[in-house]
N, C-alpha and C positions, 0 to 999 in steps of 0.2 A: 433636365440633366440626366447624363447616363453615366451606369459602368462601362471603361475602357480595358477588354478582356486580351491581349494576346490571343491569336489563335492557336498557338502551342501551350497556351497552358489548360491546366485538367479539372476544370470548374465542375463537379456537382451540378445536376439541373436539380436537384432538393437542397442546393447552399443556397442563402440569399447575399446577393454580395451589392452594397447600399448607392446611393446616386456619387456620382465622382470620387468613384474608386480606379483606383489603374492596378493591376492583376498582371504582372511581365511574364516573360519567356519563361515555361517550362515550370511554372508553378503548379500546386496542385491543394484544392479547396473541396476536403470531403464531405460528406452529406452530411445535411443538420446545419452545415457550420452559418455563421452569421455575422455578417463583416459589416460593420457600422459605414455610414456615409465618409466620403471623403479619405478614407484609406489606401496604401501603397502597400501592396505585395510583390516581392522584388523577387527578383528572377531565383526560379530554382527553388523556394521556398516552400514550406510542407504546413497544413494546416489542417488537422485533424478532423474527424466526423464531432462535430457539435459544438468545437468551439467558437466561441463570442469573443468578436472583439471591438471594442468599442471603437467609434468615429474617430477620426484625424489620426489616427495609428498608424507605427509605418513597422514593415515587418522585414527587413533589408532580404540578400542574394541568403539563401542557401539557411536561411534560419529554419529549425525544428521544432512545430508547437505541437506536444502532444495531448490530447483528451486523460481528464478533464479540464483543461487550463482554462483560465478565464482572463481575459483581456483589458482592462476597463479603458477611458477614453483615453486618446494624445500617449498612448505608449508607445516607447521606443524599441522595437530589437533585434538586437546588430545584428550584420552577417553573419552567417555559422553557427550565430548560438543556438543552443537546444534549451529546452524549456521539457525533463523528463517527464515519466507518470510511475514508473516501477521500484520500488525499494528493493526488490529482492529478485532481480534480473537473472532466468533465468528461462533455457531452451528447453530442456527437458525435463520434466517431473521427475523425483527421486527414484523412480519405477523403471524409467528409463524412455515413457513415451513422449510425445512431440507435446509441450503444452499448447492448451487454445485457452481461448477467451474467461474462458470457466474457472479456468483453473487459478487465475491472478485476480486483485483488483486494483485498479489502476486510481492515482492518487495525483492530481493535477497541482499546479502551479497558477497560485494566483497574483498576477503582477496589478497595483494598485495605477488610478489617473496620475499621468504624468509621469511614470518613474520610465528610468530606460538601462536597457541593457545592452553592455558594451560585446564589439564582436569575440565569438568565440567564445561567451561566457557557458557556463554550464550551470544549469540551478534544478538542484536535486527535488525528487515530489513533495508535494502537502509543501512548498515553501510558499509566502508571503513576502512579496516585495511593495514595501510600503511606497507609497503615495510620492513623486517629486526624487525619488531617491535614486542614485546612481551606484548601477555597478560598473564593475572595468572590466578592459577587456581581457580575456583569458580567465576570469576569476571563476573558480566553485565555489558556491552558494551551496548553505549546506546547511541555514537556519534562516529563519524569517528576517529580515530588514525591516529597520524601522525609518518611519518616513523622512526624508531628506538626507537619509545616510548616505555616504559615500564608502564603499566596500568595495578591497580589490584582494587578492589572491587568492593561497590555493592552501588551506580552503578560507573564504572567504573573511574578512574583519575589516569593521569602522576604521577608517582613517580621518577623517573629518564629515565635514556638512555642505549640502549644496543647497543651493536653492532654486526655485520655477524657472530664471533664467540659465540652469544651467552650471552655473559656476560657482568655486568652490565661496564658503559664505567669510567672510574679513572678520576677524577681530576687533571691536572697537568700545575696551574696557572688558563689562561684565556681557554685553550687546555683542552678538554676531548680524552680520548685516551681509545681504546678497546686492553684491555691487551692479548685478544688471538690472534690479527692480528699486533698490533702497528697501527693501522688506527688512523688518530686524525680528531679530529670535534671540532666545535666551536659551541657554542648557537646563531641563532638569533630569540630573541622573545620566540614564540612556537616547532619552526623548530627547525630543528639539520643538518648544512651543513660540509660536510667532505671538507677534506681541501687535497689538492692535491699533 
């Protein structure tokens, strides 16, 4: 099995990009970077020097991952959204010269297995998007997520819980339960622990 490259998109010959992957139109995969088996990078999409993204992950139209982000497996994220690295954005050095490289250090985004991010999300550096958990679309992320959360605005807060399937998790008593799997969890606190 191979990768299926577009010829208009701008693959790094130092990326390695994994067996059944598809790479679409106008994408662009900088050096270092390392794209797990079976991955979808969708047209237009920007993938920094060095990041990792793990297998079955799909990286829709127009999304922005910047270094240092780290990807783990089956992550979702949507069109448009950007995945930042800079806390303290800025063109010019106080002095007035053009900054480079040197002058910043850049602080990545690490989305955990399974979670996904809806289009247009914005998720500011050093943030942690737990494991299974769903942001929304539009929303700024603006602190770590914890895993199975469900967080939408601006800036971002729990609204409920999802689970692996996807959908939001049911009430039933003390027991939440995710209606696409039958998995049940319980609340403690902030956390959400599956029940075995």
């Amino acid at each position: 099995m191979s990768a299926f490259i577009a010829p208009s998109a701008d693959v790094s010959p130092d990326a390695r990009i994994g067996d059944g992957c598809k790479v679409w139109h106008g994408a662009q995969i900088r050096e270092g970077a390392v794209v797990g088996s079976g991955c979808i990078i969708g047209r237009g999409a920007y993938v920094d020097a060095g990041i990792e993204v793990g297998a079955n992950s799909k990286i829709q139209n127009y999304a922005l991952i910047y270094a240092p982000a780290l990807l783990e497996e089956g992550v979702f994220i949507g069109p448009a959204a950007v995945l930042t690295n800079d806390m303290f954005p800025r063109s010019i050095n106080p002095d007035g010269s053009l900054k480079s490289g040197s002058d910043w250090e850049a602080n990545g985004v690490t989305v955990r297995r399974g979670a996904a991010i809806g289009a247009r999300a914005v998720v500011l550096p050093g943030v942690e998007i737990g494991a299974w958990s769903m942001i929304g679309a539009g929303a700024t992320v603006t602190r770590d997520v914890a895993r199975y959360a469900l967080v939408v605005g601006t800036p971002a807060r729990r609204i409920g819980w999802v689970g692996r399937s996807g959908h939001v998790l049911e009430s039933q008593g003390d027991v939440l339960v995710d209606p696409g799997t039958g998995d049940r969890f319980v609340e403690n606190g902030e956390l959400l622990e599956e029940l075995s």
